[in-house]
C-alpha positions in Angstrom: -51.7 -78.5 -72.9 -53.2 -76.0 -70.8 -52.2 -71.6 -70.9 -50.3 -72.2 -67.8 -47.7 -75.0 -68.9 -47.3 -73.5 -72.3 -46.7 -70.1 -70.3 -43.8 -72.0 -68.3 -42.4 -73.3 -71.2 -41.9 -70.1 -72.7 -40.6 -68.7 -69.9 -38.2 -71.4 -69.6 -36.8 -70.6 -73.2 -36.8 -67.1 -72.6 -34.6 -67.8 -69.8 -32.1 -70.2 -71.6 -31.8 -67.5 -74.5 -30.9 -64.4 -71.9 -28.1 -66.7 -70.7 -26.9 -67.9 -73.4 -26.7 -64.8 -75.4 -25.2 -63.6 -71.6 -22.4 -66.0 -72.3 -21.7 -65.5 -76.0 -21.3 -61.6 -75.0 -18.4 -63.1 -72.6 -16.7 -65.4 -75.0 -16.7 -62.2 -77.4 -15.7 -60.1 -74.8 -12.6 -62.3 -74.3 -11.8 -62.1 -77.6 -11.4 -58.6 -78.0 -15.1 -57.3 -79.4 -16.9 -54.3 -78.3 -20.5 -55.2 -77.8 -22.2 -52.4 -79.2 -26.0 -53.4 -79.0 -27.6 -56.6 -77.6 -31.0 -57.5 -79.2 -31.3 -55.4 -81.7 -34.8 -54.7 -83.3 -35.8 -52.6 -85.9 -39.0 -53.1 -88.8 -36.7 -55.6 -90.9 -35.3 -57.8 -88.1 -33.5 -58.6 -85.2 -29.6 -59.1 -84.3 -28.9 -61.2 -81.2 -25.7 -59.2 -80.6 -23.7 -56.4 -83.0 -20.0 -56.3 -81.7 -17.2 -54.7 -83.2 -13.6 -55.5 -83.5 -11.4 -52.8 -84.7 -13.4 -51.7 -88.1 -15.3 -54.9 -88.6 -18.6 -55.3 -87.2 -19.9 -58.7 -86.8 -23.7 -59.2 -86.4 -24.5 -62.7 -84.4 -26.8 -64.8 -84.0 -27.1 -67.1 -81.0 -27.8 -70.6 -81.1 -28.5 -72.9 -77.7 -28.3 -76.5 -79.4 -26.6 -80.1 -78.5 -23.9 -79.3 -81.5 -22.3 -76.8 -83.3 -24.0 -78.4 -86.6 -27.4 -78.1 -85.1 -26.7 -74.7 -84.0 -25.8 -73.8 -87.8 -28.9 -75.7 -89.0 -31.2 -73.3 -86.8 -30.3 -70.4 -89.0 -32.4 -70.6 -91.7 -32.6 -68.5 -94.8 -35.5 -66.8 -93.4 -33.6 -66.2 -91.1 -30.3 -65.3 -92.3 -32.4 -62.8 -94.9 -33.9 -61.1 -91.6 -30.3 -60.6 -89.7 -29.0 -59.4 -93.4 -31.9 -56.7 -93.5 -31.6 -55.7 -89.8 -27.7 -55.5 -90.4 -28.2 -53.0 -93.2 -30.5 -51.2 -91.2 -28.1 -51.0 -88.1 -25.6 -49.9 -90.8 -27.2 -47.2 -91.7 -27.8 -45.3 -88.2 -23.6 -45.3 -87.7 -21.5 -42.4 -88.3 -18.9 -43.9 -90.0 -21.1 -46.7 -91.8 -18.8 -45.9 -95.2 -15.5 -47.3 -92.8 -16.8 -50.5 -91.3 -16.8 -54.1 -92.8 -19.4 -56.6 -91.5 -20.2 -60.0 -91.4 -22.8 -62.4 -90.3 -21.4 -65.1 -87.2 -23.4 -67.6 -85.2 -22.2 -68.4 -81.5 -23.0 -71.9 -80.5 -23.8 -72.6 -76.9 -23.2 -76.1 -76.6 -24.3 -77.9 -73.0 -21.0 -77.8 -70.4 -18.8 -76.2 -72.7 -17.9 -72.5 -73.9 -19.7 -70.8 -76.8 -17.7 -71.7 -79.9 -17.7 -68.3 -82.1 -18.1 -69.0 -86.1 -16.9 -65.9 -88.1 -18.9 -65.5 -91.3 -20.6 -67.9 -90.9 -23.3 -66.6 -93.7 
């Protein structure tokens, strides 16, 4: 494949991410979360989306697959180690860090239907 398809390609994904991750910021919207950063990056990681619901923070991870298995499946433990690290470190930079619970969730965004949200899901 030549630079200019594989440029496409990314693009392409790139694209498919930003609205997917638009519309698992809707779906938690609608259920009562605060979004309180999107794409998160520090040194240790990344965070799709941190919301927060009342004193629970959740940080997600957003998965564009056919199912909600294969969605779960794409969150590796590499992966799930790197969200854990960038979740302490996002933690750490809030005021009342010693108040707030968190968790780890995964939104799904599954073709023609609405993001299904999985609480705790690692």
């Amino acid at each position: 494949m030549n630079r200019t398809g594989g440029a496409a390609i990314r693009r392409k994904a790139l694209r498919r991410g930003s609205f997917s991750e638009s519309l698992a910021v809707w779906a938690l919207r609608l259920r009562g979360y605060r979004i309180m950063a999107r794409n998160f990056r520090c040194p240790f990681g990344e965070i799709d989306i941190v919301a927060r619901k009342g004193d629970t923070i959740a940080f997600v991870e957003v998965k564009a697959r056919a199912s909600v298995a294969d969605a779960v499946d794409a969150v590796s433990a590499e992966a799930q180690q790197r969200i854990a690290n960038a979740g302490e470190a996002w933690i750490g930079r809030q005021r009342d860090w010693e108040k707030l619970s968190w968790r780890f969730d995964i939104v799904a965004v599954l073709p023609r239907r609405w993001p299904v949200h999985l609480p705790d899901a690692f």
